[in-house]
C-alpha positions as CSV (number, residue, x, y, z in Angstrom):
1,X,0.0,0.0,0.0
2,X,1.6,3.3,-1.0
3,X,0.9,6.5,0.8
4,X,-1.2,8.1,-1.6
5,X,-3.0,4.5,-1.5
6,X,-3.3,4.8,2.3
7,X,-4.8,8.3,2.2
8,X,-7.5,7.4,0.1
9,X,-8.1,4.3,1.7
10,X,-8.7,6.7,4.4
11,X,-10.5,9.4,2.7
12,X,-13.3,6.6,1.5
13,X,-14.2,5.4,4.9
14,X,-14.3,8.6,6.8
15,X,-14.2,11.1,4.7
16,X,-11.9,14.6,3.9
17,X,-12.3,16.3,7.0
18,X,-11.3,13.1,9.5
19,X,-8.5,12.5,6.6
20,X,-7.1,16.2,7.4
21,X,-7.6,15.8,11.0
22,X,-5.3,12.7,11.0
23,X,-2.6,14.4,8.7
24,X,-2.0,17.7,10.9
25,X,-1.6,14.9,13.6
26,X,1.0,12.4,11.8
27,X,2.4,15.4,11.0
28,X,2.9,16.8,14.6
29,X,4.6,12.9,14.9
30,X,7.0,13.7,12.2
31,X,8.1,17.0,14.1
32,X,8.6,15.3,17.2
33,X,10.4,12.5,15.9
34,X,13.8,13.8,16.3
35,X,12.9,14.8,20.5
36,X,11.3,11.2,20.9
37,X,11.1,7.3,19.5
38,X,7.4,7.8,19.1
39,X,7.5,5.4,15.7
40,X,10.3,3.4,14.2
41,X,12.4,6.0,11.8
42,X,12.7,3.7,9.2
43,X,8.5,3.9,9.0
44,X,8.4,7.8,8.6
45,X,8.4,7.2,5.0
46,X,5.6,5.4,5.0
47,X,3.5,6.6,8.3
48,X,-0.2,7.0,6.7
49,X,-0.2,3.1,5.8
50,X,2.3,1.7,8.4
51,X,0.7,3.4,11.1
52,X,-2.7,5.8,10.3
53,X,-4.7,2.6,8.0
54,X,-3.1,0.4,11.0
55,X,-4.6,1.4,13.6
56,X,-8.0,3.6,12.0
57,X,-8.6,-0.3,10.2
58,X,-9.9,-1.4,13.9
59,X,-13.0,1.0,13.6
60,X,-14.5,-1.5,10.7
61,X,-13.6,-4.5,13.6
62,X,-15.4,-2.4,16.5
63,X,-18.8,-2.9,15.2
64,X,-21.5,0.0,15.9
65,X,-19.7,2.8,16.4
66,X,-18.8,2.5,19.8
67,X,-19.4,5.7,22.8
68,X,-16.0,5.0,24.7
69,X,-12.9,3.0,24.0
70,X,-10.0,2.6,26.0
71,X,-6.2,2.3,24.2
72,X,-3.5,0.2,26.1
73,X,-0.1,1.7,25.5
74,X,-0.5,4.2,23.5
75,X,3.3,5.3,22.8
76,X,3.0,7.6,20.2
77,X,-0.7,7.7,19.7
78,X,-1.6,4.6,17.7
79,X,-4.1,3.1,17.2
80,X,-6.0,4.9,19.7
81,X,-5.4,9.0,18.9
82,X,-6.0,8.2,15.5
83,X,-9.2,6.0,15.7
84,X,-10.1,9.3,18.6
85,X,-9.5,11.6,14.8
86,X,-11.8,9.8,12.5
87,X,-15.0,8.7,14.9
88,X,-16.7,10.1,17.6
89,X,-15.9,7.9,20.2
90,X,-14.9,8.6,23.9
91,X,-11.6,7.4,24.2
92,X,-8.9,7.0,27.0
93,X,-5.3,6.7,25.9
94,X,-3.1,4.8,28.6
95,X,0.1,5.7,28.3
96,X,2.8,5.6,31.3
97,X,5.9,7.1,30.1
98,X,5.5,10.5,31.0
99,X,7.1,11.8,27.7
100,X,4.6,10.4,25.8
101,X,1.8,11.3,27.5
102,X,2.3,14.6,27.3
103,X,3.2,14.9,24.1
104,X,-0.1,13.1,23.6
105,X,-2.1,16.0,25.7
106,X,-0.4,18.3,23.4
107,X,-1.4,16.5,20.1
108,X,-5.1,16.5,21.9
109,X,-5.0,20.1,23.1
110,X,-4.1,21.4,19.2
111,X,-6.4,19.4,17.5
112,X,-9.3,20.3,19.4
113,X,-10.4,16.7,20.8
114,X,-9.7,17.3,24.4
115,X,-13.7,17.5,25.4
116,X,-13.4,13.4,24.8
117,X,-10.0,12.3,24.7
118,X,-8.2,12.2,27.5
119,X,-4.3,11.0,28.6
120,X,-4.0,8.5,31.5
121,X,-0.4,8.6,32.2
122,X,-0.4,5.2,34.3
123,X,-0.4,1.6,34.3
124,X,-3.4,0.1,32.7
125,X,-3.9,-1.4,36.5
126,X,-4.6,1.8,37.9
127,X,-7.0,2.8,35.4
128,X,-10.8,3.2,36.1
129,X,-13.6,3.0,34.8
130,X,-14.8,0.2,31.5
131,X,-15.5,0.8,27.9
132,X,-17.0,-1.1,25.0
133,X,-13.8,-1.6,23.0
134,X,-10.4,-1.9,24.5
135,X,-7.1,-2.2,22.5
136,X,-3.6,-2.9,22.5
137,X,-1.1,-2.6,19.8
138,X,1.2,-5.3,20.3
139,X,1.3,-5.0,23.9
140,X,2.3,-7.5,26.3
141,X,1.2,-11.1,26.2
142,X,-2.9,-11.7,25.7
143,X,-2.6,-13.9,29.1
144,X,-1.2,-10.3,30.8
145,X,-2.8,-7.8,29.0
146,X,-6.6,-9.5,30.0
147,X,-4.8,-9.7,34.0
148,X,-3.8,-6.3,34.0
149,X,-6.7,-4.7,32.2
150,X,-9.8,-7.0,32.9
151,X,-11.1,-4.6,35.7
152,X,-11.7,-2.3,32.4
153,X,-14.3,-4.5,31.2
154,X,-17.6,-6.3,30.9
155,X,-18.7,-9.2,29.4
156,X,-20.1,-6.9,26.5
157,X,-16.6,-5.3,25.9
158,X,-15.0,-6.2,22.6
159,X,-11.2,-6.5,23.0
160,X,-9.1,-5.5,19.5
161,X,-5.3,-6.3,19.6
162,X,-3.1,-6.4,16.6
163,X,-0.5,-8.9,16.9
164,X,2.2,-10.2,14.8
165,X,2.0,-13.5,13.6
166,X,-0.9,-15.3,15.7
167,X,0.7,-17.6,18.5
168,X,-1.3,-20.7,18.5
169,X,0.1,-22.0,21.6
170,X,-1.0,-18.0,23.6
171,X,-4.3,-19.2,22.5
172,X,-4.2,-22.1,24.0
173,X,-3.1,-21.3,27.1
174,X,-5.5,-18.0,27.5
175,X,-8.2,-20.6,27.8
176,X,-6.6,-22.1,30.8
177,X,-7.6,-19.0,32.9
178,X,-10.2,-17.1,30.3
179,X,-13.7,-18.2,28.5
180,X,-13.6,-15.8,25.6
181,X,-15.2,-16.1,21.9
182,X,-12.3,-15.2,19.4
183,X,-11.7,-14.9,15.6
184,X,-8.6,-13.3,13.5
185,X,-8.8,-10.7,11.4
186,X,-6.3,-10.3,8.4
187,X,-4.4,-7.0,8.7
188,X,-4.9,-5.0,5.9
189,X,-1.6,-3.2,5.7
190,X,0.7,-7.0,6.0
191,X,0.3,-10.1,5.2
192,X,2.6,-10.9,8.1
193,X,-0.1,-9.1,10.6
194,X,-3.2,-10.3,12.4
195,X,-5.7,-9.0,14.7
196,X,-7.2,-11.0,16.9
197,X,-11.1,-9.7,18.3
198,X,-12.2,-11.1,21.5
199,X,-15.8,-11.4,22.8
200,X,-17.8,-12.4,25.8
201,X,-14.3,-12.4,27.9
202,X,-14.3,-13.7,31.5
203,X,-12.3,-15.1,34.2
204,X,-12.9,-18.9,34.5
């Protein structure tokens, strides 16, 4: 996917005024690069598909569009800031490194999204409060991310996490301690990237 490819992948599903939104933030990403690792430098190049149809490609996976999400490990503001710039949604951005969080307020602040966006600059574990759609970008293993973060949700939340390659065996030994419904979703940006969508998640 090239980058004018990822823009108008963009563009289609939500339109010029979300795709504009997103830009001014990737490029406020771009500027800060040089001050903080906020994304890999050897994906710069190719941030709109690498990063922006990463992460905005879990609003298709979160059903009707949800009223709050919460975002596990933000970093430097995918997926969750820039699903927060192309729906509605109330979302909470957990981020603990304090460098990143605030660069995170400022991205909010400038953009105009601070009246339902906000920066939790803590552990997951000392979050409150649930949502309807929680994600994680490659953070952790499932079996800890659904310890840390289960007091975040109810049976009706729907948990989105983009992995790499799908671990059979993680699978496997999530049920141990977990009932959960599950399917994998293809990532659209690499063939070498799946998301895995689970529902109905509780403690056994």
């Amino acid at each position: 996917m090239t980058e004018d490819d990822a823009k108008a992948w963009i563009a289609e599903r939500f339109g010029t005024e979300a795709t504009d939104r997103l830009g001014a933030f990737l490029d406020m990403v771009v500027a800060e690069a040089p001050h903080q690792n906020l994304i890999a430098p050897s994906t710069i190049e190719s941030i709109w598909a690498r990063h922006a149809v990463d992460s905005v490609q879990l609003v298709g996976l979160a059903g009707e569009t949800p009223s709050s999400w919460i975002d596990i490990g933000t970093g430097g503001g995918f997926p969750g800031l820039a699903v927060a710039l192309v729906i509605p949604a109330r979302m909470v951005l957990v981020e603990p490194r304090r460098r990143r969080a605030d660069f995170l307020s400022l991205c909010i602040a400038r953009l105009g999204v601070g009246d339902r966006v906000t920066v939790e600059a803590k552990k997951i574990e000392q979050v409150a409060g649930t949502a309807q759609i929680i994600s994680a970008r490659a953070v952790a293993s499932l079996q800890n991310l659904l310890r840390a973060a289960a007091h975040c949700a109810t049976t009706d939340t729907r948990w989105l996490l983009p992995r790499g390659r799908l671990d059979e065996d993680e699978l496997a030994a999530l049920r141990e301690h977990w009932r959960f419904m599950f399917h994998v979703e293809q990532s659209v940006t690499s063939p070498e990237s799946s998301i895995v969508v689970l529902d109905k998640v509780s403690a056994r």
